[in-house]
N, C-alpha and C positions, 0 to 999 in steps of 0.2 A: 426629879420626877419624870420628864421628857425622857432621861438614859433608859428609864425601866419601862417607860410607855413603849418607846422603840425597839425594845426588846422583845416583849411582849405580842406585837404586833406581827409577826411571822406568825405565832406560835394561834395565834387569835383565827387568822387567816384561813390555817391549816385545818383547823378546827369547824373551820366553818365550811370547808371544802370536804372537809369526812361525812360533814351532815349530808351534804350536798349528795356527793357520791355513794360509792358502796363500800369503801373500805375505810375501818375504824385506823386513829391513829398509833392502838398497838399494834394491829396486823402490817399495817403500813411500815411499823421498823420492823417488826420478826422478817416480815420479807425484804428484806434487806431497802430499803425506799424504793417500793413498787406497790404499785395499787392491783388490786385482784389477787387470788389464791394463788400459790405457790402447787405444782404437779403433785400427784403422790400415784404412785401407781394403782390400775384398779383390781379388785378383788378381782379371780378367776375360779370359775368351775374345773377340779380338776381330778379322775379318782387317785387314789392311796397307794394300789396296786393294779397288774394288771391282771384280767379275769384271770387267764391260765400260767400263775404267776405259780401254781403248786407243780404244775406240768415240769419235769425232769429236762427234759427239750431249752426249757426257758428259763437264763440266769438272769437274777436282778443286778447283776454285777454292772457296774458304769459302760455301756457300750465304744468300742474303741472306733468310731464312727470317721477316724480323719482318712483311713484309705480304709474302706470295706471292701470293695470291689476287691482286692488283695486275698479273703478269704475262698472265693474260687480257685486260687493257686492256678488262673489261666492268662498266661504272658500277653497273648492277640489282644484278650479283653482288656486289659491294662493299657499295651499301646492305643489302640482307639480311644480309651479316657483320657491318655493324653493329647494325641491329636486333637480330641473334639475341645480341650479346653483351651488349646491354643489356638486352636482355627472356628470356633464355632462363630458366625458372624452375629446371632442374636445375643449371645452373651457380651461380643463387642458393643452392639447400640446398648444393652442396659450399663456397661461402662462409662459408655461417655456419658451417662444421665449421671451417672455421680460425679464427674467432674463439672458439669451444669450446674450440680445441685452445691459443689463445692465451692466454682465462685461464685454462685446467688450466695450464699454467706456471707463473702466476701464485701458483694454488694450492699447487705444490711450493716454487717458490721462500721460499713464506712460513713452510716447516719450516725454515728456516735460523735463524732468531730464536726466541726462546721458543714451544715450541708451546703449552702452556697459560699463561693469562692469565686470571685471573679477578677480577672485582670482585668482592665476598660483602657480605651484609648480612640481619641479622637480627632478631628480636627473642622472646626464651624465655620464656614464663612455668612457673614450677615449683611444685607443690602436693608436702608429700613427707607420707609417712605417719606417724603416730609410734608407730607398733605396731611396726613395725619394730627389730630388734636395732642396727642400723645406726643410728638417730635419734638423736645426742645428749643425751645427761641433763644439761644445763650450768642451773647456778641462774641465774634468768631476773635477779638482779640485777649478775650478773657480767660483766667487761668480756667477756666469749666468749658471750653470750647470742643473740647475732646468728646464731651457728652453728646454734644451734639453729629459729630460724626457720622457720615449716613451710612458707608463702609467701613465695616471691621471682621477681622479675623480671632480665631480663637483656638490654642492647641490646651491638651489636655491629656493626663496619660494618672493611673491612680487606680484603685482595688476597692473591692464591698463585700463582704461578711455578714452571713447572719445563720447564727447559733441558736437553736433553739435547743435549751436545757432539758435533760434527760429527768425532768426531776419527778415524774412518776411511773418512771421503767417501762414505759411503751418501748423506746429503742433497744432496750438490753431484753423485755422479753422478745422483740424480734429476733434477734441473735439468739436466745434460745430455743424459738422455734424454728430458725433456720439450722439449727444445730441438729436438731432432733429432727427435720427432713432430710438432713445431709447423711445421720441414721440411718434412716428409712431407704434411703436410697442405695446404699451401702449392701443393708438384709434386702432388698430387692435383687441386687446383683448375687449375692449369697444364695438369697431362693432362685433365681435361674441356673446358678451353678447346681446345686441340688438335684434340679429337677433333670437339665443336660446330663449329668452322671447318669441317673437313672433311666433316661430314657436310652441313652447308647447302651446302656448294659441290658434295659430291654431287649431294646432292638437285634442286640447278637444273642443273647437268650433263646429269642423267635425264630432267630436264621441259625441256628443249632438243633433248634427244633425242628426244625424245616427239615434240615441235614438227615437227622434220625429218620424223621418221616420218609425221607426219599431212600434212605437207608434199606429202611423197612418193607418198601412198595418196591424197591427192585430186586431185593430176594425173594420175594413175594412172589411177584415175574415169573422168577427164574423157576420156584417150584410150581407154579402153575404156567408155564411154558412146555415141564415135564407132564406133566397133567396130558396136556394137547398132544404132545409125541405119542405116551400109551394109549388117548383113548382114540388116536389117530389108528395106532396098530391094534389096538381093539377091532375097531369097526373092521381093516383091509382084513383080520384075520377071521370075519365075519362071526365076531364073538355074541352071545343071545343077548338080546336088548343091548347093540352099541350104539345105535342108530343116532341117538340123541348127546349122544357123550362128548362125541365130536364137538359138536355150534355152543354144546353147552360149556368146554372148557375154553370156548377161543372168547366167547361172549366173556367168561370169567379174567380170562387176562387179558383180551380191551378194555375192561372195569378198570383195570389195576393200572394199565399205559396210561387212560385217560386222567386218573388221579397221581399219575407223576406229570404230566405235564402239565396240572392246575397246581401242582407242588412247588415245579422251575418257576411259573408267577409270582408264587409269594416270596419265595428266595431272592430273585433278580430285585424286588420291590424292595423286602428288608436293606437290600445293599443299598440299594438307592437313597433307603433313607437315612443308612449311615452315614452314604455319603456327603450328606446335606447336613448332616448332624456335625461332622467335620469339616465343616466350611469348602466342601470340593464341589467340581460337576459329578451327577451322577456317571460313576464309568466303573468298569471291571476291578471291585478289591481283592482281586483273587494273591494278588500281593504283599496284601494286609490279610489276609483269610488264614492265610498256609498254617497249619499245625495239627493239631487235633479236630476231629468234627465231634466229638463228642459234647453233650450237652452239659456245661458248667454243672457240676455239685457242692452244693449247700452243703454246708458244717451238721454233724447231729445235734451239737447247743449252739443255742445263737445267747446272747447278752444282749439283752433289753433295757438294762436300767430299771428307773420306775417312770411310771408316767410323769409325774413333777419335770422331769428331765428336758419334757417337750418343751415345755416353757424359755429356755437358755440354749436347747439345738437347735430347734429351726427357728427356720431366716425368718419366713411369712410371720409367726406369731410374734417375734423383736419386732418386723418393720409395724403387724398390727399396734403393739404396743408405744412404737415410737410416734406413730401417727396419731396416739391419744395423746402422747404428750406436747408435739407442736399445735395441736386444737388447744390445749389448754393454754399455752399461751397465748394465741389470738384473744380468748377471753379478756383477760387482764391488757391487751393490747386494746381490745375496745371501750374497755372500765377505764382508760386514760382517756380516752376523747371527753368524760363527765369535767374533765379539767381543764384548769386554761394552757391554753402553751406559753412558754414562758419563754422570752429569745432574748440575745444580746444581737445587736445591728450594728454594723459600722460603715464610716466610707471616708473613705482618706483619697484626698488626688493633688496635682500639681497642677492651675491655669497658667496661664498668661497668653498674651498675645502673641508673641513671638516666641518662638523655637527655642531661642538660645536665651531663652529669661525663664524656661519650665521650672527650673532643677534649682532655680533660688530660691532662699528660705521666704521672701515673701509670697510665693507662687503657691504655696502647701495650707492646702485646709482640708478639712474632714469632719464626720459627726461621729458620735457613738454614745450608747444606750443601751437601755432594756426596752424591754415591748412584752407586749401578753394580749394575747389571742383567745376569747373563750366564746362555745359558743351555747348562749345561755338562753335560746330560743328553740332549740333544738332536741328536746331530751327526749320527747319520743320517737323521734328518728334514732338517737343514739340508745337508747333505752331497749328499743325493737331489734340495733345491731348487735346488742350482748346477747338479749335472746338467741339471734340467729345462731350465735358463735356457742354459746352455750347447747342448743339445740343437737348442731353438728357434732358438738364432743361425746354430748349423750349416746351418738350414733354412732360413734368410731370405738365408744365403749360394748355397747354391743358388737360390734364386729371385732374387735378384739377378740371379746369372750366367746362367741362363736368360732373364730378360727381356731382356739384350743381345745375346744370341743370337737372340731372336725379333726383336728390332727389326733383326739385320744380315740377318735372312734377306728380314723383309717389306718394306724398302730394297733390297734386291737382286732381290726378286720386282717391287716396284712399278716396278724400271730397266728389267727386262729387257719388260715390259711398255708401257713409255710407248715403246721403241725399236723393236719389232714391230707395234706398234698404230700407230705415224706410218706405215712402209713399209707396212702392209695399206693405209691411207689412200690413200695414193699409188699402189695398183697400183688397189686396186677405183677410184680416182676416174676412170680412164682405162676402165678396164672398164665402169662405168656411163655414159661418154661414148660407149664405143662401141657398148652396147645402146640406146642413145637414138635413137641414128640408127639403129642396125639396126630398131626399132621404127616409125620414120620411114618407112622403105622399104619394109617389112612392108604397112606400111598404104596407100601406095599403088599395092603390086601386088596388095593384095588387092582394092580399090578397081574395080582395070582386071581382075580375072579371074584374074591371071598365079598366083598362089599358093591353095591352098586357105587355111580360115580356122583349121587346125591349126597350119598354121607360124604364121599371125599369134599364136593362141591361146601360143604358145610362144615366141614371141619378147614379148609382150608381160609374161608370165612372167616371163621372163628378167632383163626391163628392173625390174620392180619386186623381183623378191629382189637383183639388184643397188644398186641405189636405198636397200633397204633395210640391205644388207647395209654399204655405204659409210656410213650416216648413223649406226649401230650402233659401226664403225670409227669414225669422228668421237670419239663419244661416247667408246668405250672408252680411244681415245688419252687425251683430256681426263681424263676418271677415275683415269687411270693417273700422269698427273703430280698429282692432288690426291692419290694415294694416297704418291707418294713424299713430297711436301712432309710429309702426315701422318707417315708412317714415318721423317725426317728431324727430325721433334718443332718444326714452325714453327707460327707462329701464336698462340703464348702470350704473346707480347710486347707484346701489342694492350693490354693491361692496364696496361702499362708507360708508353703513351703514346699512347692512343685517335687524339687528334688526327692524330699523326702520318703514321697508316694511311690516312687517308680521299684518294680521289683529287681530283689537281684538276680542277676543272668545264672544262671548254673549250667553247668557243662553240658546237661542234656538236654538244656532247652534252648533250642534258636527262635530269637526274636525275630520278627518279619521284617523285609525289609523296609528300609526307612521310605518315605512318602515322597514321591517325584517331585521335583521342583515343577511341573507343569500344571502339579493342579496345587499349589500352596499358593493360600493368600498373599499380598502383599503387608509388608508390616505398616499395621495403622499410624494414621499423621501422630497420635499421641498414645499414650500408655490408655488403655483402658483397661486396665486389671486396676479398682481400687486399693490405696492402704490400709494397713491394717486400724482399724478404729480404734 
């Protein structure tokens, strides 16, 4: 009767601590012996397709997102993505966060084994009083005379343990929520990678654009420089009404001087900010520049995938997601404090008096046990912490489902953008064909008399806000496909397999040359490129 009481008496316990707590004793085994719910991921809002998913422009075909940049078929662009991923220093600091966040793992996981461990080691000398009522009265010839002693020494050398048993998955679910930060911090480095790609390819996008625009404004110049020669020899040939033609054509090309050199601003800026984007000081990339000035061209189809897709490519929506998951276990990590702790203690040492008497077998004693700690005065302190924990997860679930939501709207902004910004290409490119010559003609019937120098003065107008406005168009389309590839989460792969990314050289293209050792970082004390997860 006693065997099957004893038996019972776990099982009794247990039972009474389910009541107690929040978790029943079948959830407690389906979760493997842990108290509180086990993660499940949470529903997300996401659409089916994308709007202009019928649009010809736009394949649903799986996006090949590990090197986009690649689809410009522009070498300069390429080397700078490379550059900036090996020198970029903010992507360095989000590196070392995940080597941080690596061995804080490290650190929980080593609660699982005895958390204290101690070596001890000593040595007491004792003087005792003998006025004391406490002092021994023993006749100093008697075998107890030793007791009485007023000096003595004492060495001591011996270790303490204490284990407190994992027996409601507080420590294993910390290991998994430090797992699930280690995650997090992981797609953190992934979304700064992401985001780094796309902003260098902005940024040379913007200084191509630039290029155009200055392009533009110094032929522009040039023919309204001609402008100023004829209505120059207008006026000296005392031609009728030239009077004004003159100030009026010099006025027109100091317009156009003025906005090339608010043009060299933005250019000199863009580089700078390249060059901070590639971990250098700002200084002259004309090194890195050399090739073409033309403005990157987007593909006629791009591959989008489907929206679902967002969900598994970008970084930000994983690391949102993985931050719902280490909230969930803080949960169940605070639904263990409803418990007692439960620990094994130990302490084993060696005394004696003397040095060279420690290490004999009578010299060895020590204790060892169980113990249990609960604290059962407490509950609405602990009660109020699962709230709290439970609160925050409800809030990290919302921010989850909001970041997919932002990522399905700015995929859907960046489509509907790279598809209006090709067709404006395409009508201004014909529009700027046609003011070219309309400028053409302008000018040689202002030439022969036939026009005043207002229609020139406005057709020449004309020619350059279109000029300008097509090179802007250029630019925007191009922008607009780096903004989808970004909102599509490509680009973080590069990590995965540098090599792979890099284009091949072909005979007619020369790469720029390679990067001076004057402005390259130094190689960080550690790897901060995380592993593959």
């Amino acid at each position: 009767m006693r065997s099957v009481s004893s038996r019972l008496t776990p099982i009794c316990l247990l039972l009474c601590l389910s009541a107690i707590g929040c978790t029943s004793f079948k959830e407690y085994v389906s979760n493997r012996f842990k108290v509180g719910s086990d993660y499940k991921r949470p529903d997300v809002p996401i659409a089916d397709e994308w709007i202009d998913s019928n649009n010809p422009k736009v394949s649903s075909e799986e996006a090949n997102l590990r090197s986009w940049w690649l689809v410009f078929e522009d070498p300069v662009l390429n080397n700078l993505v490379q550059t900036a991923y090996q020198q970029n220093i903010t992507l360095r600091e989000v590196g070392f966060r995940v080597a941080e966040a690596r061995a804080q793992r490290g650190v929980v996981a080593g609660n699982l084994f005895p958390q204290t461990q101690d070596v001890i080691g000593d040595f007491t000398h004792t003087q005792r009083s003998t006025q004391t009522a406490l002092f021994p009265q023993v006749d100093p010839n008697s075998p107890f005379a030793n007791l009485a002693a007023r000096q003595y020494g004492n060495w001591r050398v011996g270790g303490s343990l204490a284990w407190e048993l994992d027996f409601w998955g507080r420590y294993r679910r910390a290991i998994e929520a430090a797992d699930a930060r280690l995650d997090s911090s992981i797609e953190e480095y992934d979304d700064a990678l992401v985001l780094l790609i796309g902003e260098v390819a902005s940024t040379y996008i913007e200084l191509r654009t630039v290029d155009q625009r200055l392009e533009v404004a110094r032929q522009n110049g040039t023919l309204q420089a001609e402008s100023v020669r004829v209505a120059q020899a207008r006026f000296d040939a005392m031609a009728v009404n030239s009077e004004l033609d003159t100030p009026q054509a010099k006025s027109n090309l100091g317009n156009t001087l003025a906005a090339i050199e608010a043009l060299e601003i933005q250019r000199r800026r863009s580089q700078n900010r390249l060059a901070v984007l590639m971990g250098m000081p700002p200084h002259d990339l004309s090194y890195l520049l050399e090739g073409s000035r033309d403005i990157p061209v987007p593909p006629d189809v791009v591959s989008a995938g489907v929206p679902a897709d967002l969900i598994w490519n970008r970084p930000d929506v994983r690391r949102a997601e993985r931050l719902v998951a280490a909230q969930s276990e803080e949960i169940g990590i605070a639904q263990a404090e409803l418990y007692p702790h439960i620990s094994i203690n130990g302490l084993l040492s060696w005394d004696a008096a003397h040095f060279s008497d420690i290490f004999k077998g009578g010299a060895f004693g020590g204790t060892i046990g169980p113990s249990f700690r609960w604290n059962i005065l407490n509950y609405g302190r602990l009660l109020n912490n699962i709230r709290v924990q439970d609160a925050r997860f409800q809030q990290l679930i919302a921010n989850y489902q909001q970041t997919v939501l932002t990522a399905n709207e700015e995929a859907e902004n960046a489509i509907v953008s790279y598809l209006h910004f090709s067709e404006q290409v395409q009508v201004l490119d014909e529009s700027a064909r046609q003011a070219l010559e309309a400028e053409r003609v302008a000018q040689v019937k202002y030439r022969e008399g036939e026009i005043d120098f207002n229609r020139l003065y406005s057709v020449q107008q004309l020619l350059l806000s279109q000029q300008e406005a097509l090179a802007a168009a250029r630019g925007n389309a191009a922008l607009s496909l780096v903004d989808l590839y970004r909102a599509l989460g490509g680009g973080w792969e590069i990590r995965l397999d540098p090599v792979a990314t890099t284009m091949p050289i072909q005979d007619e293209i020369l790469l720029p040359t390679p990067v001076p050792e004057s402005v390259l970082l130094p190689a960080p004390i550690a790897p901060a490129i995380p592993e593959t997860p």
